[in-house]
C-alpha positions in Angstrom: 30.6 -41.3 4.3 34.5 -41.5 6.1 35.8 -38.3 5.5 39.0 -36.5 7.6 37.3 -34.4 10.8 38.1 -31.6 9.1 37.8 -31.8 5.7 34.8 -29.1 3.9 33.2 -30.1 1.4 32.8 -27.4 -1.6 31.1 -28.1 -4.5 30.1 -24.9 -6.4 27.3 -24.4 -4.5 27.8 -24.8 -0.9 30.1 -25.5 1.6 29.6 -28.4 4.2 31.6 -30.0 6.9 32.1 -34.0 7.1 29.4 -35.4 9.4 31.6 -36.4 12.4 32.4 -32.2 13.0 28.3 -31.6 12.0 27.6 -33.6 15.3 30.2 -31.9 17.0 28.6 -29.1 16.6 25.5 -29.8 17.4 26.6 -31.3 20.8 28.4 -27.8 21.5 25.3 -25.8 21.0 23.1 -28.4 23.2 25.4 -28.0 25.8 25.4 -24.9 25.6 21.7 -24.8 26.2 21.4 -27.1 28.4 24.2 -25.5 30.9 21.9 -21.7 30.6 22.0 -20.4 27.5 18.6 -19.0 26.8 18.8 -20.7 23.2 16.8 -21.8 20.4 18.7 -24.3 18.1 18.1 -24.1 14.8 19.8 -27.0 12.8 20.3 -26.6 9.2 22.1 -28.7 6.6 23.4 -27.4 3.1 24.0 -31.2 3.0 21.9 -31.1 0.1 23.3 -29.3 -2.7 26.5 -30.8 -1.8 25.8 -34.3 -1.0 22.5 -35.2 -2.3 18.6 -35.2 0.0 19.8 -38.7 1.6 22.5 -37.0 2.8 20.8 -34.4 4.4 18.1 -36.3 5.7 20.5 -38.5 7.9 22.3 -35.1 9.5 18.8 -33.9 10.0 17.8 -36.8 11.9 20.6 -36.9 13.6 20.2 -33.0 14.9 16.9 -33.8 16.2 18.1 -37.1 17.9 21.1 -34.7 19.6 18.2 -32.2 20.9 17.7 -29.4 17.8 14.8 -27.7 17.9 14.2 -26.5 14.6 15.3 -28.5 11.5 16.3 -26.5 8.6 16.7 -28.4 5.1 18.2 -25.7 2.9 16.9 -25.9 -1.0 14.9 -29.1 -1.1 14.3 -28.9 -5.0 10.4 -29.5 -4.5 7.3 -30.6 -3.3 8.0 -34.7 -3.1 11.4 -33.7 -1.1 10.0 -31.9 1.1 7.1 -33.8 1.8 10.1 -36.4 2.5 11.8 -34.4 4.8 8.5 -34.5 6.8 7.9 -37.8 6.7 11.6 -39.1 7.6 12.5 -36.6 10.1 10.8 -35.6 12.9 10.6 -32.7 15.1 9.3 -29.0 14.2 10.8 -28.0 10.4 11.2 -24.4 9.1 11.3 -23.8 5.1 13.5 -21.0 3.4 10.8 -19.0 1.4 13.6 -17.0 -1.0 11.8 -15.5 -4.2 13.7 -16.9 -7.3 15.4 -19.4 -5.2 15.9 -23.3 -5.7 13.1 -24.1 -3.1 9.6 -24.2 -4.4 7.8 -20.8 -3.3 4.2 -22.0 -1.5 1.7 -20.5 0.4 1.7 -21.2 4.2 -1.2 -23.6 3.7 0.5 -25.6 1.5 3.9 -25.5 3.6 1.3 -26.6 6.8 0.3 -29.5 4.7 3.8 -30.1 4.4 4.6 -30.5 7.6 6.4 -27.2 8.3 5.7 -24.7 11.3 8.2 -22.3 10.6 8.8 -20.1 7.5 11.5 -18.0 6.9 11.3 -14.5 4.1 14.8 -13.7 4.4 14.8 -11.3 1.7 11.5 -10.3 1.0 11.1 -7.4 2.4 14.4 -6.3 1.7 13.4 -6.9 -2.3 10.5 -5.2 -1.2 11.9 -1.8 -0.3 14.5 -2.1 -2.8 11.7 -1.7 -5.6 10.0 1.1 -3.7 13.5 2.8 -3.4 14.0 2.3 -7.2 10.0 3.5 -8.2 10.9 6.8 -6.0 14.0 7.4 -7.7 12.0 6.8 -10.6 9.7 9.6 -9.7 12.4 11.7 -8.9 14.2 11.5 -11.7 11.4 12.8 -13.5 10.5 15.7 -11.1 7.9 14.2 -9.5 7.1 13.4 -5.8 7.0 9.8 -5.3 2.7 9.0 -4.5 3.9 5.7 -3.2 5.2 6.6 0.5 4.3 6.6 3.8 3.2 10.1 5.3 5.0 12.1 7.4 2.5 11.8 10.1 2.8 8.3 10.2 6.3 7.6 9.5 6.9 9.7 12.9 4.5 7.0 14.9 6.5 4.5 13.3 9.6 5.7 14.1 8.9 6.3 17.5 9.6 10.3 17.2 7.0 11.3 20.0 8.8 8.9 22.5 12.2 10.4 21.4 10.7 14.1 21.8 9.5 13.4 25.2 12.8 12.0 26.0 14.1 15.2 24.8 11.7 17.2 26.7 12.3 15.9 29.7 15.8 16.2 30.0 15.4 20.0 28.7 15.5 21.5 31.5 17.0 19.0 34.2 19.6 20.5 36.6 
C-alpha cells in the first residue's frame, strides 16, 4: 500500500495511519525502551476493520520484528482469523474480550488454544457494576433496601478505612 506519511485512513469504523508512520511509531516507543523507559509495548492494529486481516497481519509482523512485546489484533471477526493471527505472527498475542463486540467471546481455554496469553475485559466489570447500580435503584425506587450489596463491614476492609483511621489516629495528637 503507498499512501502519503500522513495520510489516516477512516472508514466508518476506525481510524488507521498509513504503514510507513505505523513503523515510525513503533521505532519511537522501542527507543524509548531501550534508552530506560520501564515499558511494556503493546502493539495493536485497527488495520483490520479498515484495511482488511492481511493488512493487519503484515503491521503485526512487522511490530514484533521492530521489538513489540505484545501484539494486539483489534476485532478479528472469528475463530479461523484468529487462529491465523497465531499461526502468521509470532510473539506473545493478547485478545480484546468486549461483550457484544465484533470479536468472538471465548473462554480462556479456548483463547490458550488459540495461541493467546493475554486477555483483556475492558468493560466488563464496568457493565458489571452498571447493572448492580441499576438493580439498586431498582430497589430503591420501590422502597426497598437493595439485598444485593456488599456489607458495611466489608466494604470498610476493602476500602482500606482502618489504614486511613490509623493514619488519622496518629496524627491526632502530634505536636
Amino acid at each position: 500500500m503507498n499512501l502519503a506519511p500522513s495520510q489516516e485512513f477512516c472508514t466508518g469504523v476506525k481510524e488507521v495511519v498509513d504503514r510507513a508512520e505505523a513503523l515510525r511509531r513503533m521505532r519511537a516507543a522501542v527507543d524509548a525502551r531501550e534508552a530506560g523507559a520501564d515499558l511494556v509495548i503493546v502493539a495493536r492494529t485497527d488495520a483490520r476493520s479498515a484495511l482488511g486481516l492481511d493488512e493487519a497481519l503484515w503491521r503485526l509482523r512487522a511490530f514484533a520484528d521492530l521489538g513489540a512485546d505484545v501484539l494486539f489484533l483489534e476485532a478479528p471477526r472469528d475463530e479461523s482469523e484468529m487462529a491465523r493471527f497465531r499461526d502468521e505472527v509470532p510473539g506473545v498475542r493478547m485478545a480484546n474480550m468486549l461483550e457484544d463486540g465484533i470479536t468472538p467471546l471465548l473462554p480462556p481455554e479456548r483463547l490458550t488454544e488459540l495461541g493467546y496469553r493475554i486477555a483483556a475485559y475492558p468493560l466488563t466489570l464496568l457493565s458489571c457494576a452498571v447493572r448492580a447500580m441499576q438493580l439498586a435503584l431498582e430497589d430503591l425506587a420501590r422502597g426497598q433496601t437493595p439485598t444485593q450489596r456488599t456489607s458495611f463491614t466489608e466494604l470498610r476492609e476493602l476500602v482500606g478505612f482502618a489504614d486511613y483511621d490509623a493514619l488519622v489516629a496518629r496524627y491526632a495528637h502530634a505536636d
